[in-house]
N, C-alpha and C positions, 0 to 999 in steps of 0.2 A: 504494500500500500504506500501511497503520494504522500506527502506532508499536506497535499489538498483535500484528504479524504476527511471526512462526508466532504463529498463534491455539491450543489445544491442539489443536482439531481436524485442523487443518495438520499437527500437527508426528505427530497420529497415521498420518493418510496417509503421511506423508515417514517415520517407523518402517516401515511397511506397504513402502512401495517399495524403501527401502534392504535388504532381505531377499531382491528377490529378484534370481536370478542370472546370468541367460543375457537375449538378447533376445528370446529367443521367451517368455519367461517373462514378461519385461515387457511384450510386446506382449498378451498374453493377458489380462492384465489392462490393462488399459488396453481394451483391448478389454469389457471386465466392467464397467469402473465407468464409461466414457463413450460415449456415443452415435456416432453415425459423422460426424455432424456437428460434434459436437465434437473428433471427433481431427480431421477437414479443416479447421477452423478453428486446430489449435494445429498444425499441420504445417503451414499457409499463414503460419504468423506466423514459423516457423523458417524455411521459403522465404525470405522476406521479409529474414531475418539473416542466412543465408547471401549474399543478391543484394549486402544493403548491404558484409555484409564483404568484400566482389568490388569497393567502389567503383561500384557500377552507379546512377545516378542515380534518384531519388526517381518521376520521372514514368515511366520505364521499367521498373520495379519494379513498380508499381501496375498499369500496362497488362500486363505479363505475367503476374504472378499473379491480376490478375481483382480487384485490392480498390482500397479510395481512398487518396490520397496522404497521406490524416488516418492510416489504418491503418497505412503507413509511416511516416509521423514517429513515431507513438505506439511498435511495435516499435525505431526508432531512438533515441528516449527512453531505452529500457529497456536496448537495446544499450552507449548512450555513459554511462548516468545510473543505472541499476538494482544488484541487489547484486551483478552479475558473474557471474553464473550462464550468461549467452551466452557470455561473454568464453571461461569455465570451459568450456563444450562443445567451442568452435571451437579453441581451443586443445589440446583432448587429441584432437578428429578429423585435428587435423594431423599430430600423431605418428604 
């Protein structure tokens, strides 16, 4: 990410999602603004953080969700190095 991130455009989508309120609401859209290929690729990257916050090693990770071990480090990156927005999920899934 930019030192420009949230771009305007960004922070319009993140207004757009923060409104709405149920999961089914959210999936519906998300379903509307991304392809089916793109929610399988952002649900294999949460796979992916879910496996590593398990301690599941990097090569078994990759073998089971079907991606390269680059994909895994790079989600791990983001996991141990990003603005904590995984940290932020896993944390309130646990409650």
């Amino acid at each position: 990410m930019t030192d420009s991130y949230p771009t305007a455009d960004i922070k319009n989508l993140i207004q757009a999602i923060s409104t709405l309120k149920t999961p089914e609401e959210l999936a519906n859209f998300l379903r509307d603004i991304m392809t089916i290929k793109e929610l399988e690729d952002i649900s294999q990257r949460w796979q992916i953080v879910l496996l590593l916050n398990q301690k599941v090693p990097y090569l078994d990770i990759a073998k089971q969700v079907g991606v390269s071990t680059t994909t895994v480090t790079r989600c791990a990156l983001w996991l141990h190095h990003g603005k904590g927005g995984y940290l932020t999920a896993l944390s309130r899934l646990k409650k």
